[in-house]
Residue, then its C-alpha position, 0 to 999 in steps of 0.5 A: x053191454x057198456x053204453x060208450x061214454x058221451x063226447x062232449x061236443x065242440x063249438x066251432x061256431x066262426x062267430x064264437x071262435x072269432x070272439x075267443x080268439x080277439x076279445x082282450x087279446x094280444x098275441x096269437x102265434x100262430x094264429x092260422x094253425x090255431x084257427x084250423x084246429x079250433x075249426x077242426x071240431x076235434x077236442x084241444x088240450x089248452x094249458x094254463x100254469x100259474x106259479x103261487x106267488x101269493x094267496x090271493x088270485x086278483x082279478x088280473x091274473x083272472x083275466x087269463x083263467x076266465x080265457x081259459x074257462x072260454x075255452x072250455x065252455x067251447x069243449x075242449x080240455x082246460x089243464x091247469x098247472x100250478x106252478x109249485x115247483x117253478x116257484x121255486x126257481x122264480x119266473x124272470x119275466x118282466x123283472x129287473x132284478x133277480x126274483x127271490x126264491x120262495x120257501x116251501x112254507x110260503x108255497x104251502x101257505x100260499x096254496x091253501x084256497x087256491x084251488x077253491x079259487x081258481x075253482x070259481x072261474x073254470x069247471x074243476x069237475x071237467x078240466x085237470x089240475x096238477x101241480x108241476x113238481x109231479x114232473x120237475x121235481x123227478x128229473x135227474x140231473x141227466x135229464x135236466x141237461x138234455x132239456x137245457x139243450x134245446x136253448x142256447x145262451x144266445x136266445x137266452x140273453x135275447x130276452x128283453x129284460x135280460x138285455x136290459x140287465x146287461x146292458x145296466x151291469x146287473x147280473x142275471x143267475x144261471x137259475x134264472x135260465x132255468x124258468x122257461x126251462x121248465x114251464x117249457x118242459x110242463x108243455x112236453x109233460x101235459x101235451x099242450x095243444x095250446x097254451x095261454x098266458x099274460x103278454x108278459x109271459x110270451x118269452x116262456x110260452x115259446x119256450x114250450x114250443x122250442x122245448x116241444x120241437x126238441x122232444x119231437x112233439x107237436x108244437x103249440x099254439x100261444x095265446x096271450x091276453x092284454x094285461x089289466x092295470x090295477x085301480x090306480x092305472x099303475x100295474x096290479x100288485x098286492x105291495x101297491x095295494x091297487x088290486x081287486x082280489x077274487x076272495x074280497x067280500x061283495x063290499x070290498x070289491x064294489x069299492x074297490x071297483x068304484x076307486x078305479x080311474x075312469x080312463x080303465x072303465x072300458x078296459x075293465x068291462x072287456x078283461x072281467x066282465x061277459x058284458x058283450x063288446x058292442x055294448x060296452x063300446x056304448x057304456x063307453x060313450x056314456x061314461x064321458x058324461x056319467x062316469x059313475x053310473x057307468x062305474x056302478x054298472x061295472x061294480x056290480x058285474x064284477x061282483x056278481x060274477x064272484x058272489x051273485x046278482x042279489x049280494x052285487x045289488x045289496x053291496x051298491x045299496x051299502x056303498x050308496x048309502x055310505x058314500x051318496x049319503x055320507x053314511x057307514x056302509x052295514x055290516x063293517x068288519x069288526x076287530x078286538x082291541x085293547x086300550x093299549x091296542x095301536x091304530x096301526x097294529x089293528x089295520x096291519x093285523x087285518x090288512x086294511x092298508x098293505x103296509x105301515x108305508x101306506x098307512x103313513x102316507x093315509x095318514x099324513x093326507x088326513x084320510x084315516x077318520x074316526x067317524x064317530x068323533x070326526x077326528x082325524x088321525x094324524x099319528x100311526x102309533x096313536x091308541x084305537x078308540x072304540x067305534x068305525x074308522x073310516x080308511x081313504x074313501x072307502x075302508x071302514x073297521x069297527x073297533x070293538x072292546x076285547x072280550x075278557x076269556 
C-alpha cells in the first residue's frame, strides 16, 4: 500500500494573515473574499507574471517576488509566470508612448539567468514556472476573437494613460489593447486564485478577473504592492542608472544601498527587508539624528538577503575602509586595456555608468578620479592609465595591461 502523500499545512495564523495582507501594500480587491479564503485553510494558487524586459531583476520588481515567497511560506501554490510571449506585444501600463516590441533574440538574451534569479527569493522546488507562450502562443485567431469580447473599447480607453494619450493627441495601437488581454487570459489558463503584482499593474490584474468572469471561472482576488523608488528617489529604471539589482556583487549592492536618499530608509526596510514593522518605525526615529548608521544597517540586510551574513559584514568593512577611511574597497574589478584603450570604452564595456550621457555628466562634475595620481578626468575619449578609477562616490574598476596571447 502507497503511503498518500503529506499536505502541506496552511497558516491561517490572523496575525500572519494580517501582515501578509498590509505590509508594503497598496491595493486589495476584494479584500474581504481574500480573508475568507486565506482563513479557510484551503491551499490558494497565487500568480504572479512578469514580462523579461531586461536581464537583471532589481530589487524593485523583487518587491512583489518577495510577496509572493510570503505566500508561500504560508502553504499555498506560488505560480510564476514569465511573460515571453506578452513581451512581445508590450505591456502599456504606465507609459505615454507606445512601448517597443521586444525581439525574440532580446527575449532570449534576456532569460538567460532569469530563472536562477527569481530562484533566489521563491522555492522553485514547491512552486510552477511557466512561461506564457505555452498558452498565448497556440491561440487561433478564432480564439483570439472571443477572448477580445470580454472587453469592450469603452473600458479599454478608461485606461488612465490611455486617457492621457488621447487627450494629448497620441495614438494608442490596437496591439496595445491586446496586453491585458492576454495576461488576463494567463489567469484563465493557470486558475489563479490570486494574483499579485506592482499598483501600476491594477488595470491588467482586473483584466484577469473580467477575462476569468467571461470563461465562467471564479474571479480572482488582486493584490498590489507599493512601488519602490530607486536610489535617487526617482522611479527605478536600469537607463537612469538608479537601480540595486539582485545579481550585484555584496560590494556593489552595499554602495548602492549607502547612496540611497535618507527620506527612503524606512520605505526600504519595509519593501526589502524581514526587519519587523515595529522596529523599523524605530530605526526610523533613529535615522533622524544618525542616518548613516541606520543606513549601514540597511545595506547589510539587503545584502545578506541575496549573499549571506558573513559577505554582508566583510562588503560594510571594504566600504569603510574605503569610504570612512578614504581608501580603495579590496577586491576592485579588474579590466584588460590597451595603450590606445579609451576611458569610456572601458567603463561602457563593463558597465560602470549605464551610458556615454552619464559618464559625461561624471565627468563634467569632476566625479571620475584616477586615484593613484589624483587626477580627474575631465574628457571621455581620454586614453585609460594602468591603476584604480574612482567612479562618483562609490565605483572603482582597475586598469590593468592586456596580456599578450
Amino acid at each position: 500500500m502507497n503511503a498518500k502523500k503529506k499536505t502541506k499545512e496552511i497558516n491561517t495564523n490572523p496575525v500572519d494573515i494580517e501582515n501578509l495582507l498590509n505590509r508594503g501594500t497598496e491595493d486589495v480587491l476584494v479584500r474581504e473574499s481574500l480573508e475568507k479564503k486565506l482563513q479557510s485553510g484551503k491551499p490558494l494558487r497565487i500568480k504572479l507574471g512578469v514580462d523579461p524586459t531586461s536581464a537583471h531583476i532589481h530589487i524593485g520588481r523583487a518587491v512583489v517576488l518577495r510577496k509572493l515567497r510570503a505566500f508561500q511560506d504560508m502553504g499555498h501554490k506560488a505560480v510564476f509566470i514569465v511573460g515571453d510571449f506578452t513581451a512581445k506585444i508590450g505591456d502599456p501600463s504606465d507609459k505615454l508612448s507606445k512601448r517597443p516590441m521586444l525581439t525574440d533574440e532580446d527575449i532570449v538574451k534576456n532569460l538567460k539567468n532569469y530563472k536562477e534569479q527569481v530562484g533566489s527569493i521563491i522555492n522553485l522546488d514547491e512552486a510552477e514556472f511557466h512561461y506564457n507562450s505555452e498558452w498565448l502562443s497556440k491561440l487561433t485567431f478564432k480564439e483570439i476573437a472571443e477572448l477580445s469580447e470580454s472587453f469592450s473599447v469603452a473600458q479599454m480607453l478608461s485606461r488612465r494613460n490611455f486617457k492621457d494619450r488621447i487627450e494629448s493627441g497620441d495614438d494608442i495601437s490596437l496591439r496595445e489593447f491586446l496586453y491585458p488581454l492576454m495576461q488576463g487570459y494567463d489567469s484563465v489558463a493557470i486558475s489563479a486564485d490570486v494574483e499579485l503584482g506592482g499598483f501600476d499593474q491594477l488595470f491588467n490584474l482586473k483584466a484577469g478577473r473580467v477575462i476569468q468572469k467571461h470563461y465562467g471561472r471564479l474571479e480572482q482576488d488582486i493584490l498590489t504592492s507599493q512601488m519602490l523608488e530607486g536610489t535617487d528617489g526617482r522611479k527605478m529604471s536600469s537607463s537612469w542608472g538608479n537601480i540595486i539589482a539582485i545579481t550585484d556583487g555584496p560590494g556593489d549592492m552595499y554602495g548602492k544601498v549607502m547612496s540611497l536618499r535618507d527620506e527612503l530608509l524606512e520605505k526600504y526596510f519595509l519593501l526589502t527587508t524581514d526587519v519587523s514593522v515595529d522596529e523599523i518605525k524605530q530605526l526610523s526615529e533613529d535615522a533622524k539624528t544618525n542616518p548613516k548608521e541606520i543606513k549601514m544597517r540597511l545595506a547589510r540586510e539587503i545584502v545578506a538577503i541575496y549573499h549571506n551574513e558573513e559577505k554582508a559584514v566583510s562588503a560594510e568593512k571594504n566600504w569603510e575602509e574605503a569610504f570612512s577611511k578614504g581608501g580603495v574597497p579590496e577586491g576592485v574589478e579588474e579590466v584588460e586595456a590597451t595603450p590606445e584603450t579609451k576611458i569610456a570604452d572601458v567603463l561602457l564595456s563593463k558597465k560602470v555608468v549605464a551610458s556615454k550621457s552619464e559618464l559625461r555628466r561624471l565627468v563634467e562634475s569632476g566625479a571620475v578620479t584616477h586615484t593613484d595620481s589624483g587626477e580627474k578626468v575631465l574628457d571621455i575619449n581620454k586614453v585609460a592609465k594602468i591603476g584604480i578609477y574612482k567612479i562618483g562616490k562609490r565605483r572603482f574598476i582597475k586598469i590593468v595591461v592586456k596580456k599578450q596571447k
